[in-house]
C-alpha positions as CSV (number, residue, x, y, z in Angstrom):
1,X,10.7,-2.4,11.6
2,X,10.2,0.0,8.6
3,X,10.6,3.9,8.8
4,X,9.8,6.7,6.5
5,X,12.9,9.1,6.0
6,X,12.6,12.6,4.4
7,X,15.8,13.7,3.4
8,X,17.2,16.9,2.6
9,X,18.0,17.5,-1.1
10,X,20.5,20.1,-3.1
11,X,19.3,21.3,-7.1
12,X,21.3,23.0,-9.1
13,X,19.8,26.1,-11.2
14,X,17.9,23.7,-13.4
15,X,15.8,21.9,-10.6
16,X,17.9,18.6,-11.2
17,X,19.5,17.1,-8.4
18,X,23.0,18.4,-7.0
19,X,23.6,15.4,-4.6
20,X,22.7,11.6,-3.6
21,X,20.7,12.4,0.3
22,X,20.8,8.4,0.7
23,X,24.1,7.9,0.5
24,X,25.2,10.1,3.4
25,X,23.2,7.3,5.1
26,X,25.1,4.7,3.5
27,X,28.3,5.5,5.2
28,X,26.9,5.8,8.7
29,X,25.6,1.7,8.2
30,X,27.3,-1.6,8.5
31,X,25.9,-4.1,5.8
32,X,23.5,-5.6,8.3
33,X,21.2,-2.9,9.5
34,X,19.1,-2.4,6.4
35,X,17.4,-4.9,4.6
36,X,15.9,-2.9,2.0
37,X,15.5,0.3,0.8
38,X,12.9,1.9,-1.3
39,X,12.5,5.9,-3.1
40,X,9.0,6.9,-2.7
41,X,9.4,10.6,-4.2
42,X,11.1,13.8,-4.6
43,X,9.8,16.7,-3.7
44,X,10.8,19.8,-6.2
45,X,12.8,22.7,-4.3
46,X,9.9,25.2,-3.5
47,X,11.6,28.2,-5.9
48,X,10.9,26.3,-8.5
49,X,8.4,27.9,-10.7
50,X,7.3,27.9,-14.1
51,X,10.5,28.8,-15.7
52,X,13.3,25.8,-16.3
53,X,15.8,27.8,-14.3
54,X,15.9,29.2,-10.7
55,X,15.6,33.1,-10.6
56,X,19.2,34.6,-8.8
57,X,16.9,35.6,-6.2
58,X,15.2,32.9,-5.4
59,X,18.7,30.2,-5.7
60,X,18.8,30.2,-1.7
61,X,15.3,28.3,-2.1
62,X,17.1,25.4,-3.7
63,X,16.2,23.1,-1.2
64,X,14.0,20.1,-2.1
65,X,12.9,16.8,-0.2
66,X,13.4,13.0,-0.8
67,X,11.4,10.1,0.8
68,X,12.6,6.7,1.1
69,X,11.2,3.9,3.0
70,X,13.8,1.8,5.0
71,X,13.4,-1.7,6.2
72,X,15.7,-2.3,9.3
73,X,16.8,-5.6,10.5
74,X,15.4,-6.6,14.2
75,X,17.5,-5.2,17.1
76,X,19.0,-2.4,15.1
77,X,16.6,-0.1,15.0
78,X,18.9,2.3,17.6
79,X,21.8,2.0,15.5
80,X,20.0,3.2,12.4
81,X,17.9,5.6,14.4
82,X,21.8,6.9,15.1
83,X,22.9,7.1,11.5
84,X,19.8,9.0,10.5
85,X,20.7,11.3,13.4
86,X,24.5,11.4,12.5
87,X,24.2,12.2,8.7
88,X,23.5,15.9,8.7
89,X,20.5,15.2,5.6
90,X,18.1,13.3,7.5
91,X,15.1,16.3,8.0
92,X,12.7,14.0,9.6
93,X,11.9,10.3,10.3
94,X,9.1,8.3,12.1
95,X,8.5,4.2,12.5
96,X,5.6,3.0,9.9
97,X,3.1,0.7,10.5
98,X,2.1,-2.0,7.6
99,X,-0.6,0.5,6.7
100,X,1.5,3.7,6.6
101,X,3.3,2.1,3.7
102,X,3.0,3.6,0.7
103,X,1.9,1.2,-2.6
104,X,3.6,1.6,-5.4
């Protein structure tokens, strides 16, 4: 089964990214449950205007998004389900069909 996972994302002043979402995940999985694992995008933190920094009031809004697209091995879809559950980044998941993919 494939999923779509939308995790949540630290930037620094600059925009850039302040952390690695995906491998809070990592931690929570034995070496069996995914068979691949693929970034579909990044989302920019929505304070992120036209300037190159973040305005002081506006740091609070440094919150962007990640997508990946996970393909889990057959009969552990629960315990990955539970690892996306457990790893305090995961905002939102769902199961994807072979046409919900996304082409790259």
């Amino acid at each position: 089964m494939k999923y779509r996972v939308v995790f949540r994302e630290r930037s620094d002043l600059h925009g850039e990214k302040a952390d690695n979402p995906a491998s809070y995940l990592e931690t929570q999985l034995d070496d069996e449950t995914v068979i691949d694992a693929r970034f579909v995008g990044r989302l920019e933190p929505p304070a992120q205007h036209s300037s190159e920094t973040l305005e002081e009031d506006d740091a609070f809004l440094s919150m962007g998004s990640e997508i990946w697209e996970y393909d889990v091995a057959d009969g552990k879809d629960q315990d990955f389900k539970d690892a996306l559950l457990n790893s305090g980044v995961v905002m939102e998941f769902e199961p994807l069909e072979a046409s919900d993919e996304i082409e790259v």
